[in-house]
Every structure is written in C-alpha cells, then in structure tokens.
N, CA, C and O atoms as a DFTB+ gen file, in Angstrom:
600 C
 N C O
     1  1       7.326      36.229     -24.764
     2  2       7.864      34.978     -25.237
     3  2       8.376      34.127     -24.084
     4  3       8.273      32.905     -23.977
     5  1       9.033      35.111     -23.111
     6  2       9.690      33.684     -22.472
     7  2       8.612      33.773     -21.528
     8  3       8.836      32.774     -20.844
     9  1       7.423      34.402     -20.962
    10  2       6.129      33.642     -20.478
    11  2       5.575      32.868     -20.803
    12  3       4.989      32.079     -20.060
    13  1       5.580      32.835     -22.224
    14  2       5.065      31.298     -22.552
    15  2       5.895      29.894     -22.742
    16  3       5.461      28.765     -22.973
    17  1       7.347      30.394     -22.551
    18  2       8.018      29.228     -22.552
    19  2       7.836      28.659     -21.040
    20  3       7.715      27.452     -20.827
    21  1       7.827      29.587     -20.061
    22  2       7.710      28.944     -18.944
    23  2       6.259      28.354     -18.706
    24  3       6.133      27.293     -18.095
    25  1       5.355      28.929     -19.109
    26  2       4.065      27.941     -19.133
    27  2       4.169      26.411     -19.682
    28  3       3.586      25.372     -19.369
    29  1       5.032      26.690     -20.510
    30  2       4.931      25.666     -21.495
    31  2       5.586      24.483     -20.516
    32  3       4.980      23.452     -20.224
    33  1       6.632      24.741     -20.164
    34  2       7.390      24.369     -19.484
    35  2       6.882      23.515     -18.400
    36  3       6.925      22.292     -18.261
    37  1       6.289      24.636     -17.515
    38  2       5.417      24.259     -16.307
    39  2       4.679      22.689     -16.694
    40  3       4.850      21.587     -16.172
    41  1       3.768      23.144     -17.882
    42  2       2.490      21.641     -17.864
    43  2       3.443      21.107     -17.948
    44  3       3.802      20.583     -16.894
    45  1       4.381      20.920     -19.166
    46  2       5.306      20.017     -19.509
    47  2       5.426      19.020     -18.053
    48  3       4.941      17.889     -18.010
    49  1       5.982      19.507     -17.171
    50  2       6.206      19.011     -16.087
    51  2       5.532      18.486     -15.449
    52  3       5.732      17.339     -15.049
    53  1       4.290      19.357     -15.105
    54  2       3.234      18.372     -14.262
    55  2       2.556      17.276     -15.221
    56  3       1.626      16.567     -14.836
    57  1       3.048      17.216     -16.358
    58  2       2.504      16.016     -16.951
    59  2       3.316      14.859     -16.582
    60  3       2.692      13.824     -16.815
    61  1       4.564      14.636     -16.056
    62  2       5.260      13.716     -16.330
    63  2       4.638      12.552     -14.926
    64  3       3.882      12.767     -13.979
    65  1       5.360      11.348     -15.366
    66  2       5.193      10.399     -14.737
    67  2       5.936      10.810     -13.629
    68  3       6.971      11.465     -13.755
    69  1       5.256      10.303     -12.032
    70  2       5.891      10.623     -10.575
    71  2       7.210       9.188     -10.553
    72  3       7.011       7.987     -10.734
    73  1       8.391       9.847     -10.289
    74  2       9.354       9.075     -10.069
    75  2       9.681       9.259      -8.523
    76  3       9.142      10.087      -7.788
    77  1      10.760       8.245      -8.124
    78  2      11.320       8.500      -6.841
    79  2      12.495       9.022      -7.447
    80  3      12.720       9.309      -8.623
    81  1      13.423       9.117      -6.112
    82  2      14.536      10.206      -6.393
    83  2      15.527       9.438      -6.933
    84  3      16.253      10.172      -7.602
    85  1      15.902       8.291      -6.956
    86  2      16.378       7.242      -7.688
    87  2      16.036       6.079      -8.354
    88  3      15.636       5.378      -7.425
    89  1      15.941       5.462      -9.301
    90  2      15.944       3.797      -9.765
    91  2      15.890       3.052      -8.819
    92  3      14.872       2.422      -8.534
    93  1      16.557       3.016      -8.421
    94  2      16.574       2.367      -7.009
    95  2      15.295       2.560      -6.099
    96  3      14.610       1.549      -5.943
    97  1      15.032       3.306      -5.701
    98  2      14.031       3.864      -4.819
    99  2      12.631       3.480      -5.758
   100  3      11.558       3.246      -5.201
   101  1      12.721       3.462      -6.608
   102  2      11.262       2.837      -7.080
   103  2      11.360       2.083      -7.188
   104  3      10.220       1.652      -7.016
   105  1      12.209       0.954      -7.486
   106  2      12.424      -0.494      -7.425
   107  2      12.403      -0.877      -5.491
   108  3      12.180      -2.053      -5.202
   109  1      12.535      -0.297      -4.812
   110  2      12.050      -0.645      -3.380
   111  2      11.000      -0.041      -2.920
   112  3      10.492      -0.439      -1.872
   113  1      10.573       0.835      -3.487
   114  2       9.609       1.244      -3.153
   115  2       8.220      -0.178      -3.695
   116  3       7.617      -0.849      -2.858
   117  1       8.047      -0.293      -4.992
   118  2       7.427      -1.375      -5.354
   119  2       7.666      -2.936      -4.757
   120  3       6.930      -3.910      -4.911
   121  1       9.007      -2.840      -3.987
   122  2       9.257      -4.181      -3.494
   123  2       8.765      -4.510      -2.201
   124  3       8.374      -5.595      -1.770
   125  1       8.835      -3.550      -1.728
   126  2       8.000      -3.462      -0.303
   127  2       6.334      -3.411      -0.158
   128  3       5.656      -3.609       0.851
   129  1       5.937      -3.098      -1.430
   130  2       4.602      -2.856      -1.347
   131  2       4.118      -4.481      -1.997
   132  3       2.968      -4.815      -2.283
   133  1       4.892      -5.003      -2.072
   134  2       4.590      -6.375      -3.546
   135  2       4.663      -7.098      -1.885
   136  3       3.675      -7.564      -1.317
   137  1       6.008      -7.057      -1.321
   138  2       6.189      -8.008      -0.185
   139  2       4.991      -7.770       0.510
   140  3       4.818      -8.860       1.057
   141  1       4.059      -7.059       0.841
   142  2       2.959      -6.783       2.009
   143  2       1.928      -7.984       1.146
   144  3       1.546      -9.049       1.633
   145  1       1.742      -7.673       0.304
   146  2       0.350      -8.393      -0.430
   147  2       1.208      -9.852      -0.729
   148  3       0.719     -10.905      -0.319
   149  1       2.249      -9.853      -1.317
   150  2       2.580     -11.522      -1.207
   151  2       2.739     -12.410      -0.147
   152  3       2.465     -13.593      -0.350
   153  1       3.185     -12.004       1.093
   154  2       3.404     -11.728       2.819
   155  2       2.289     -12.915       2.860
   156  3       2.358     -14.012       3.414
   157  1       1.200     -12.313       2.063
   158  2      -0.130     -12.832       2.248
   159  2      -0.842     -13.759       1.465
   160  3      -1.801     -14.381       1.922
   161  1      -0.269     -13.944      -0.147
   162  2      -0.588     -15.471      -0.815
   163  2      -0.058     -16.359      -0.247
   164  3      -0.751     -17.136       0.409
   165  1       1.169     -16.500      -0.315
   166  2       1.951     -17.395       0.423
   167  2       2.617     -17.139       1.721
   168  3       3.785     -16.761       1.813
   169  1       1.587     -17.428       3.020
   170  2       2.024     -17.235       4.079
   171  2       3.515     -17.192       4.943
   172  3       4.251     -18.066       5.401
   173  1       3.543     -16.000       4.915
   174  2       5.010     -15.587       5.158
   175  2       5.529     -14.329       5.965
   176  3       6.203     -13.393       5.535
   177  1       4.910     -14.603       7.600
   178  2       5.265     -13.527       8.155
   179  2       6.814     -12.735       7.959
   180  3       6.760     -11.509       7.858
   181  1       8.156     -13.378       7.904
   182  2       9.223     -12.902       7.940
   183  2       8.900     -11.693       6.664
   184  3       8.723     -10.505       6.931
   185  1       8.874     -12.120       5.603
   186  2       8.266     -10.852       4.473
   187  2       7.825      -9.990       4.915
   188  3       8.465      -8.975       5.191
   189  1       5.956     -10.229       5.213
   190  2       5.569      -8.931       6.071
   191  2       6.389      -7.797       6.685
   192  3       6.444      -6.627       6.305
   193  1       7.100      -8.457       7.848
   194  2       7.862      -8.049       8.680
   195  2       8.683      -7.011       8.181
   196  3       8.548      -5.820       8.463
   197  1       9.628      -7.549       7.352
   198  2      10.734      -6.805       6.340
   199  2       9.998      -5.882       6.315
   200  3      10.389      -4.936       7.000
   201  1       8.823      -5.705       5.670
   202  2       8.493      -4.794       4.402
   203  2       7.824      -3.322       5.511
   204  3       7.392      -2.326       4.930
   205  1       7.823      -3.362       6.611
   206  2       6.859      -3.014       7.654
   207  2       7.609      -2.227       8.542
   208  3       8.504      -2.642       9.279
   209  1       7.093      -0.754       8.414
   210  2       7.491       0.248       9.973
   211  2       7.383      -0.464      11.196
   212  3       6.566      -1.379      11.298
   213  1       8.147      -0.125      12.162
   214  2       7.461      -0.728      13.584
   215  2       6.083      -0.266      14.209
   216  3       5.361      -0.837      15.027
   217  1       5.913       1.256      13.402
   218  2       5.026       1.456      14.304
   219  2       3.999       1.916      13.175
   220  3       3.801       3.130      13.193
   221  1       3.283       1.190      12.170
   222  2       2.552       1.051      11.259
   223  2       1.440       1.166      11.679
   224  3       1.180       0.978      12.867
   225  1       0.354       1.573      10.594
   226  2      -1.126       1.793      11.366
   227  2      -1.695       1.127       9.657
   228  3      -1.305       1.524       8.559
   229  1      -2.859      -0.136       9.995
   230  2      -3.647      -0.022       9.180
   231  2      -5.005       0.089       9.486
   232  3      -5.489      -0.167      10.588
   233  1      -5.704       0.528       8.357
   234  2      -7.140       0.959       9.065
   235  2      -7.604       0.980       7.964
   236  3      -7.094       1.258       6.879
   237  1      -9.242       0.483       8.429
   238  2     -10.483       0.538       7.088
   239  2     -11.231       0.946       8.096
   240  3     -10.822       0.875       9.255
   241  1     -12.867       1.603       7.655
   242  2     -13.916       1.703       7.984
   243  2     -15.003       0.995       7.844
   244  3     -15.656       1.252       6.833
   245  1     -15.528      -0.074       8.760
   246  2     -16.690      -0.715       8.769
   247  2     -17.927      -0.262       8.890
   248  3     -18.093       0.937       8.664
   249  1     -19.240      -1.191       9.319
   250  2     -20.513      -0.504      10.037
   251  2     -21.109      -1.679      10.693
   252  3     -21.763      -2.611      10.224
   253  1     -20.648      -1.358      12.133
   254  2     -21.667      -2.423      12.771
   255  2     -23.125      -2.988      12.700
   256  3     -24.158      -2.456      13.107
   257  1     -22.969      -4.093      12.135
   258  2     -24.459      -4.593      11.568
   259  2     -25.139      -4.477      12.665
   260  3     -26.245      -4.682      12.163
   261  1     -25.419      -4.263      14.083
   262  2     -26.075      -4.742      14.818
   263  2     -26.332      -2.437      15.358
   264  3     -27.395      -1.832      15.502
   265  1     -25.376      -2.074      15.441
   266  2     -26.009      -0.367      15.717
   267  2     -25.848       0.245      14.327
   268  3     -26.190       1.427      14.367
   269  1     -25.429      -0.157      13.056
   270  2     -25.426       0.438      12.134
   271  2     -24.251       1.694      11.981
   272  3     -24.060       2.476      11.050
   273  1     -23.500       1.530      13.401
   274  2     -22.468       3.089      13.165
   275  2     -21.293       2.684      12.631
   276  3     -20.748       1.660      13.042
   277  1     -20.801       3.390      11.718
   278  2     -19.399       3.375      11.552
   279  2     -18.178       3.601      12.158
   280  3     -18.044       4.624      12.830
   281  1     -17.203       2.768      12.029
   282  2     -15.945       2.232      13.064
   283  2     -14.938       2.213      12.277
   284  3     -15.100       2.112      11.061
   285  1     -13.655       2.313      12.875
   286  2     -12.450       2.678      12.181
   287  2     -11.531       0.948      13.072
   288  3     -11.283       0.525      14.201
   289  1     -11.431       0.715      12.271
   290  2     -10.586      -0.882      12.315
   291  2      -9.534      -0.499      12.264
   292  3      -9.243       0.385      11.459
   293  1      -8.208      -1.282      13.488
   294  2      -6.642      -0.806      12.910
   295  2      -6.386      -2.181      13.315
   296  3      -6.968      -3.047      13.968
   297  1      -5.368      -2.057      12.722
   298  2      -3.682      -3.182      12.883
   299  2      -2.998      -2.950      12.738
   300  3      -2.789      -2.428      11.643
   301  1      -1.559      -3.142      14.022
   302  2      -0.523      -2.850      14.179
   303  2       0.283      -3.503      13.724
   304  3      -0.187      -3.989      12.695
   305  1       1.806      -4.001      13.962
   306  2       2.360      -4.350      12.945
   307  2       2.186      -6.048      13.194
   308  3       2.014      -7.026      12.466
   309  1       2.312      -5.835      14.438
   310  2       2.064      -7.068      15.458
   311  2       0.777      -8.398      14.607
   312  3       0.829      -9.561      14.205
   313  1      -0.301      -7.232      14.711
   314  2      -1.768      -7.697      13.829
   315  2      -1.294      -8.163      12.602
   316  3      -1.590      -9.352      12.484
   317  1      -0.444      -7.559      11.257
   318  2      -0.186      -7.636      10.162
   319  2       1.081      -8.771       9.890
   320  3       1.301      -9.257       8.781
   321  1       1.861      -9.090      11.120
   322  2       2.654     -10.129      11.077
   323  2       1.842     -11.082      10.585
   324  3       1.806     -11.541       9.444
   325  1       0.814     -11.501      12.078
   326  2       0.126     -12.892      12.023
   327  2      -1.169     -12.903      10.659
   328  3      -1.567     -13.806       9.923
   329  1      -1.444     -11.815      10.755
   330  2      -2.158     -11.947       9.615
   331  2      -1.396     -12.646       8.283
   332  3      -2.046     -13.334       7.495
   333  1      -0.142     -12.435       8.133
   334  2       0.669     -12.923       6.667
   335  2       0.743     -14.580       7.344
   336  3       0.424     -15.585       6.709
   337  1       1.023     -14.573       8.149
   338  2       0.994     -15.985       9.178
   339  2      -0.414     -16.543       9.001
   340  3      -0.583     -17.670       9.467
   341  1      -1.197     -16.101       8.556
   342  2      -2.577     -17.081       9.182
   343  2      -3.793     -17.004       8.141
   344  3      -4.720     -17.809       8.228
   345  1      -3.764     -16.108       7.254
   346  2      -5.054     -15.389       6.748
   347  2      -4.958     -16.437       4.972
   348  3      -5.848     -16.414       4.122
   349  1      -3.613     -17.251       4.868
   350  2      -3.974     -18.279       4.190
   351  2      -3.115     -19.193       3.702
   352  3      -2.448     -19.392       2.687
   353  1      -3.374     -19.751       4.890
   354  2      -2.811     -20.827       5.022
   355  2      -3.401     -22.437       4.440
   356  3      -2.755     -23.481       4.516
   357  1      -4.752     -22.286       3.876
   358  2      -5.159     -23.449       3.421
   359  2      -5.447     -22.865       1.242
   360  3      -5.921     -23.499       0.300
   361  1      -4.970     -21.708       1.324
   362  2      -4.677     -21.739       0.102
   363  2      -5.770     -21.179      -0.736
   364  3      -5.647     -21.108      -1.959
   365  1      -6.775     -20.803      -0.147
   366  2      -8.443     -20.833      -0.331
   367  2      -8.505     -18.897      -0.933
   368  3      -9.196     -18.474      -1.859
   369  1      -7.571     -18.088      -0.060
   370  2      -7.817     -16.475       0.137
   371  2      -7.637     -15.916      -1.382
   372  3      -7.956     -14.727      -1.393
   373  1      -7.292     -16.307      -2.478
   374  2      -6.740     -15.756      -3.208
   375  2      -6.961     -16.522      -4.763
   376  3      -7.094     -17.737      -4.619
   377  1      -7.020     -16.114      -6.072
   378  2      -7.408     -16.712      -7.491
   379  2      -5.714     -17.700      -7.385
   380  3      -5.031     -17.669      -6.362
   381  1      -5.374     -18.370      -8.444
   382  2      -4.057     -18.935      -8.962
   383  2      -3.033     -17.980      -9.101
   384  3      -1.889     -18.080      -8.660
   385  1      -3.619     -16.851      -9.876
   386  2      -2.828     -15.998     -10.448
   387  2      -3.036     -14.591      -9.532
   388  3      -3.608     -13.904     -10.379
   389  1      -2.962     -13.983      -8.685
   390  2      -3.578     -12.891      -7.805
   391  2      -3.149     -11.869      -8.403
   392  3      -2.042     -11.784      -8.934
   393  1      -4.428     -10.571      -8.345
   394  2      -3.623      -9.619      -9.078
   395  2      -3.153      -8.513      -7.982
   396  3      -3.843      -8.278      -6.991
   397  1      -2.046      -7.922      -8.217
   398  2      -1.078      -7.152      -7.215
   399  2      -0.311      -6.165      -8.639
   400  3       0.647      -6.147      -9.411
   401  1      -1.645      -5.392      -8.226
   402  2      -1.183      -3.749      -9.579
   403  2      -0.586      -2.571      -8.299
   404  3      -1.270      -2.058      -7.413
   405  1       0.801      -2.386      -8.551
   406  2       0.927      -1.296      -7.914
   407  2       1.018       0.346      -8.636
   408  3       1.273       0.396      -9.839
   409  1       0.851       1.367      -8.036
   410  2       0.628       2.209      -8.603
   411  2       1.612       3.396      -7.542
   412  3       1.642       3.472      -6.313
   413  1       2.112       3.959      -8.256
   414  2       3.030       4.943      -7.941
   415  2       2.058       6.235      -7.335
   416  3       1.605       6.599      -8.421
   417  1       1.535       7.018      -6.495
   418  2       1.153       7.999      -6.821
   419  2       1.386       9.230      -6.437
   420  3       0.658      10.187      -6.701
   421  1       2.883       9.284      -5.502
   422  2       3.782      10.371      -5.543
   423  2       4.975       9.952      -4.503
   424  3       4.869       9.200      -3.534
   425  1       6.039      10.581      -4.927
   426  2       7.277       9.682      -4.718
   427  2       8.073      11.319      -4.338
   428  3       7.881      12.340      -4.998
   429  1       8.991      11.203      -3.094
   430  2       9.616      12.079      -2.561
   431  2      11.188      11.499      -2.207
   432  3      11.336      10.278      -2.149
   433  1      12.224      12.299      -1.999
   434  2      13.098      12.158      -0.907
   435  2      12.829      10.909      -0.092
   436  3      13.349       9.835      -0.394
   437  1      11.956      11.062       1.015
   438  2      11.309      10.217       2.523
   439  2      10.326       9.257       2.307
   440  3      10.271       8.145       2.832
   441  1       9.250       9.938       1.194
   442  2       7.980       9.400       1.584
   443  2       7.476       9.248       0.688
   444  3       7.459      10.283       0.022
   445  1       6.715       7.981      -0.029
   446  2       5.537       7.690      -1.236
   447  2       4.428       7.100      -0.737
   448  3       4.289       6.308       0.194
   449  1       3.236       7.866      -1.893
   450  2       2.364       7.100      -1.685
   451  2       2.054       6.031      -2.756
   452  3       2.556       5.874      -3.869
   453  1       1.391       5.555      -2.314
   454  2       1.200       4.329      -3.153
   455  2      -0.251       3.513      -3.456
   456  3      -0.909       3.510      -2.416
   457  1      -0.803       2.969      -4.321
   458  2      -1.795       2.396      -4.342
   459  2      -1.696       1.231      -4.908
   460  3      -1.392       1.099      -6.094
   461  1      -2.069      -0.238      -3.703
   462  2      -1.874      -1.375      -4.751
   463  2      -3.823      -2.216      -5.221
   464  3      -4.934      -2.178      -4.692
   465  1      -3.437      -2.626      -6.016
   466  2      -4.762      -3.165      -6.189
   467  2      -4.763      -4.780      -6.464
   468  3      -4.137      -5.446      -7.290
   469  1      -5.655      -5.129      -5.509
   470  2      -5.756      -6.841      -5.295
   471  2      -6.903      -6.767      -5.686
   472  3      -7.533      -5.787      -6.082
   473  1      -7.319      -8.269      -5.533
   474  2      -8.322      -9.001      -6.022
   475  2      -9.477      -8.316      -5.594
   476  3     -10.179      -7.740      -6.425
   477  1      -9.764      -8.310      -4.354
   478  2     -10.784      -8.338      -3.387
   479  2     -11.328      -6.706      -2.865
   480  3     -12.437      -6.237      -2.609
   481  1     -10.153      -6.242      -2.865
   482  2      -9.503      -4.883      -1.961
   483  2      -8.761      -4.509      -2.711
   484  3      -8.372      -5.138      -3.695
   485  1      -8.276      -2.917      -2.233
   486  2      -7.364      -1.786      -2.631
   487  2      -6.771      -1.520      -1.073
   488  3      -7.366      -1.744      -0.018
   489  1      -5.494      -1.006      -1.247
   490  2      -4.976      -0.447      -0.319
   491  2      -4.277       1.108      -1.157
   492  3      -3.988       1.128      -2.354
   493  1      -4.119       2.259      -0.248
   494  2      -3.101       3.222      -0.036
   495  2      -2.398       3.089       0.772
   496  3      -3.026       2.588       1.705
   497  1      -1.400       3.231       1.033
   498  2       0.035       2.899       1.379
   499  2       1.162       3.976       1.983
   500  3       1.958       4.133       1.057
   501  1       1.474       4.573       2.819
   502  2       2.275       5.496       2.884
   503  2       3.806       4.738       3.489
   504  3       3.888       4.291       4.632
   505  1       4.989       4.701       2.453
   506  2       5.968       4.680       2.921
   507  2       6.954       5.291       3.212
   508  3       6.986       6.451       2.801
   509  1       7.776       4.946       3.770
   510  2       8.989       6.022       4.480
   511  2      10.116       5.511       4.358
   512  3      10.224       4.304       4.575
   513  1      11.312       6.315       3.962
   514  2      12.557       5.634       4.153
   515  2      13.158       6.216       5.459
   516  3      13.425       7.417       5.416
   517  1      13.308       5.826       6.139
   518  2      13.931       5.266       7.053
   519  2      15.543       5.098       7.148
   520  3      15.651       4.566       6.043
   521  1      16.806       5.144       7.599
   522  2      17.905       4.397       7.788
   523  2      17.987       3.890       6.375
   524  3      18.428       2.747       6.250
   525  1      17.733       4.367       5.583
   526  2      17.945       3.830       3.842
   527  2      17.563       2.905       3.422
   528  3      18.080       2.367       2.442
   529  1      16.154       2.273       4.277
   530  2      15.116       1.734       3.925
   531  2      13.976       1.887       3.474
   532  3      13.783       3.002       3.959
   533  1      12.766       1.595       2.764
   534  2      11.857       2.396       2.922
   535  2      11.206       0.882       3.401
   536  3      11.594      -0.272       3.219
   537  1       9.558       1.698       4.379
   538  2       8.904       0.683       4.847
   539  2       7.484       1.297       5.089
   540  3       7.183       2.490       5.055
   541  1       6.731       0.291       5.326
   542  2       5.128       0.798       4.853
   543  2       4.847       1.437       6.486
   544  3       4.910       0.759       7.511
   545  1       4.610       2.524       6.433
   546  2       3.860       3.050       7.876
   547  2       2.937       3.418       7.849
   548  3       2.756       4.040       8.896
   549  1       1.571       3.465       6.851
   550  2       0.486       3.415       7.035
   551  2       0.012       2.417       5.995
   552  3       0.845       1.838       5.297
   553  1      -1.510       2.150       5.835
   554  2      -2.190       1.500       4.977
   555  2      -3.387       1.917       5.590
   556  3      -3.625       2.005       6.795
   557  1      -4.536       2.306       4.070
   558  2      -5.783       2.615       4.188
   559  2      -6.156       2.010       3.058
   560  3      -5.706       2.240       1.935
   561  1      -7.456       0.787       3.526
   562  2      -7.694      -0.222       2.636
   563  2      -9.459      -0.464       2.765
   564  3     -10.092      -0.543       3.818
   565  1      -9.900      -0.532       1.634
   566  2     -11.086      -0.615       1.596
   567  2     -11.808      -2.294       0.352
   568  3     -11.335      -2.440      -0.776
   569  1     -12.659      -3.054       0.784
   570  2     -13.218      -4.008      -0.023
   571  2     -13.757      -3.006      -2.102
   572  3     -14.136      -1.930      -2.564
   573  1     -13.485      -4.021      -2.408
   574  2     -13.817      -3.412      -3.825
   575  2     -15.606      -3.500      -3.458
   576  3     -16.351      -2.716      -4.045
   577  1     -15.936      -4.083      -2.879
   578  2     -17.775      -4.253      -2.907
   579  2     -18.193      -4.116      -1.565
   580  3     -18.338      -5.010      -0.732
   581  1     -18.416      -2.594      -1.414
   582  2     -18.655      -1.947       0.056
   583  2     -19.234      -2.833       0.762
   584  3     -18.592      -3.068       1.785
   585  1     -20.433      -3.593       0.632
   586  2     -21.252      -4.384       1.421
   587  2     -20.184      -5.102       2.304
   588  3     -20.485      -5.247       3.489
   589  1     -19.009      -5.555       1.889
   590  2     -18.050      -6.300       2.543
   591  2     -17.439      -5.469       3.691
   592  3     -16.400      -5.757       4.285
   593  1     -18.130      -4.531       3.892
   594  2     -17.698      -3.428       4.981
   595  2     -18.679      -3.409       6.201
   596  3     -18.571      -2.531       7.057
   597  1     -19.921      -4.671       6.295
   598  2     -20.580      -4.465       7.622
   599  2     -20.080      -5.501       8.242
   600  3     -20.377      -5.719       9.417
C-alpha cells in the first residue's frame, strides 16, 4: 500500500506545472525575457541592457551559401545592446501586435530555462540570478523557416 502511494505520489508530481522558487521569481523571470524581445519592437537599448548578463552568449547556426558549411553565429552583450538600438528603428521588423509567448521550461533556485516565441524566430534562454537578479546569459535561437538560416 504505501508503494503505491508513493508512486502515486511521484507522477502526481512530475505532472505539475515548473514553478520558480518564488512568485516573484517567475514574475522576473518572464520580465526579463519579455524585456529582451521588446528591447527590440521598440528600440530600446537601456532595456536590453537591464535584462542581460555581462557576459551573455547568443548563438544560432547558419550555412554559408557560398561553401555550404555550417557556422555557429554569436553575440555578445555588446552585439545585443545595438541590436535593440538598431534592428528597428523604422518600424518595419515586426506585425502591430508582435507575438512574445513565453514559456517556462524549468525553473530552479539560480537558473531557468526558458522558451520565448516570436513572430519570425524562437529563442531558448538560460537565465541566472545573480546578486538577486536574474539575467539572460545565454540564448539559442533559430528562424521558424530554416531556409532563413543560409
């Protein structure tokens, strides 16, 4: 009997929705990930910035149209400033309404991951708290329509 309560128990658990360790912490956790992609409708490096490790890595995988090999693209935080600075600024990058679905997909003490989904692209996300911050120190982001990858 009580083997099966602890089975029971067990799924019980791994069924549940991934929380952070506080209310709080998922409410910044989602705020930081919202600030990266809004950073970027409305051009706004200081956002970016906020929302951003110092020593952040983003990276996708391309294929050089011209040797056909595949390449690993990064940007530092430096890159991801000006990018919120520059990438749209005439208003053109993005629908009226942009969609920015974030997705929880495991939440610790330190560290979540995360998945947001835009228009164009997806990102994964690894953040960290920090000094009782949390802030994005990685991103792995790929086009929704691979071709957009040569």
């Amino acid at each position: 009997m009580k083997l099966i309560f602890f089975f029971s128990l067990l799924i019980a658990m791994s069924t549940l929705k991934v929380q952070a360790q506080t209310r709080q912490d998922t409410l910044d956790i989602k705020r930081v990930a919202l600030a990266y992609i809004e950073s970027q409708h409305t051009p706004n490096p200081r956002q970016m910035q906020d929302a951003l490790h110092p020593r952040v890595v983003k990276r996708s995988v391309f294929k050089n149209k011209k040797t056909q090999k595949d390449f690993v693209s990064e940007y530092s935080a430096e890159n991801l400033v000006i990018l919120a600075e520059t990438y749209n600024t005439a208003g053109d990058k993005f629908p009226k309404t942009p969609r920015k679905e974030i997705k929880l997909l495991d939440v610790s003490a330190l560290t979540a991951s995360v998945k947001l989904i835009a228009d164009e692209w997806f990102d994964y996300m690894h953040i960290v708290k920090t000094n009782g911050e949390w802030k994005i120190i990685n991103v792995l982001w790929q086009y929704n329509k691979i071709s957009e990858h040569q």
